[in-house]
N, C-alpha and C positions, 0 to 999 in steps of 0.2 A: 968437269964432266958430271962431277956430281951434283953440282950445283943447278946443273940443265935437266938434270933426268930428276930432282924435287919439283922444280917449277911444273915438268910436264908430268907428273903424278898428279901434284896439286890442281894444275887445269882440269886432268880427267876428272879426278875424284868433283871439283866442282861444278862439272858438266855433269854429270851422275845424277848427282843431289838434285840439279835443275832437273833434269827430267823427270826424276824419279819425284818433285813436290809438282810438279805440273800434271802428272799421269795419275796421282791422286787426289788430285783439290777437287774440291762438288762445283759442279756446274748448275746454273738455274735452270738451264731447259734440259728438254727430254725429247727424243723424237716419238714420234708417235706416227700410225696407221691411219692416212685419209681415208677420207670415206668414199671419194670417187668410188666407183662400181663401173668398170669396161662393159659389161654386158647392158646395161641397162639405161647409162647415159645420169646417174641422179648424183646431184651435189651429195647428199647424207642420203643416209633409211628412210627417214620421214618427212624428206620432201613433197610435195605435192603442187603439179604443177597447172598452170589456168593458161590456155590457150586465147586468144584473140584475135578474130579475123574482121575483118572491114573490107566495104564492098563502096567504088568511087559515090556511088549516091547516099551516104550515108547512114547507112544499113551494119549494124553491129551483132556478131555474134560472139558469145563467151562457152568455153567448155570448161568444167570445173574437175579438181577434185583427180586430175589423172597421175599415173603413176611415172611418167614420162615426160620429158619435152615435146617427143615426136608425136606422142599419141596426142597430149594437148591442142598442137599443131594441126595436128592431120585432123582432129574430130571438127574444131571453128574450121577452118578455111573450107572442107568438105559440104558442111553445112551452110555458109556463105555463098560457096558457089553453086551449091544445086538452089539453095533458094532465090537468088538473086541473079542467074544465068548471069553473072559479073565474075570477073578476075577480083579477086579477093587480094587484100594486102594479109598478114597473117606473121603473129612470132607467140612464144610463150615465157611467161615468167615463173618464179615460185609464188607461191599463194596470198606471201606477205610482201609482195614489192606493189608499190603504186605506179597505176596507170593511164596515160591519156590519148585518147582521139584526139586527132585535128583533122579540120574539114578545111579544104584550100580550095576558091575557088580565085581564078585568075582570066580574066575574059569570058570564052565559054567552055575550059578546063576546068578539070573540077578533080581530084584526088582527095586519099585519107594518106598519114602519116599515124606510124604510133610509135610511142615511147613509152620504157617501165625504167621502173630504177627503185631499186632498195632505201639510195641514200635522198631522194627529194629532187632529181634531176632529171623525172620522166619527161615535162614541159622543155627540159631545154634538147634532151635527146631529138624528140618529136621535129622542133623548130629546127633543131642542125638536117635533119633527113627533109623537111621540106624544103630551106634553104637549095641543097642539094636537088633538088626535085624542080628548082626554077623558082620556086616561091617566094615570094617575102614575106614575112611573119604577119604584117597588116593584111594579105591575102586568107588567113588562117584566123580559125576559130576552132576552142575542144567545144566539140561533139558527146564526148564521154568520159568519166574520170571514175575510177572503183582505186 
């Protein structure tokens, strides 16, 4: 009996230690506060985001410099569509992602697609939404690249 009631001391006592060396060891990370913002829709503080809107005849407009997606958005396609009485295509990025027009034309259709992308994959974005769009890639030419 006594032999059972050492063993089951020594298991606690060794469960102890474990957690008590586990609830002290430094960890490399740290959590930390996104920056997301609910009210205003911005990845960080100093984002700054550029609207592009494209109108099917090949008409480009850019709005720069806004504090928002939506505002980016809304100022290019608003301006797209009153100046081009056209249905405007339209998205926004941040200020440092690259961007491309393509102009599709396919028989007597004719379309824009646009693509942005931080990492180098606005061209293939673009292509995958044409694709999608009935396109084939030899149908399409950029139009635009910032």
């Amino acid at each position: 009996m006594l032999n059972k009631r050492l063993c089951s001391t020594r298991e606690i006592i060794t469960t102890f230690a474990a957690i008590l060396v586990m609830s002290t060891a430094s960890f490399a990370a740290e959590e930390v506060e996104p920056y997301y913002q609910r009210n205003n829709h911005t990845l960080a503080p100093d984002v700054h985001w550029v609207g592009v809107a494209a109108s099917p005849n090949g008409r480009i407009f850019k709005s720069e410099d806004n504090a928002t997606e939506a505002a980016a958005k809304t100022d290019a396609l608003n301006t797209c569509e009153h100046d081009t009485a056209r249905t405007c295509r339209v998205f926004a990025v941040p200020e440092d992602w690259d961007v491309v027009v393509l102009m599709c034309t396919s028989g007597k259709l004719t379309d824009v697609f646009l693509g942005g992308s931080y990492s180098g994959s606005q061209d293939y974005i673009a292509n995958n939404k044409a694709l999608a769009g009935g396109y084939d890639t030899d149908d399409c030419r950029a139009i635009y690249r910032f």
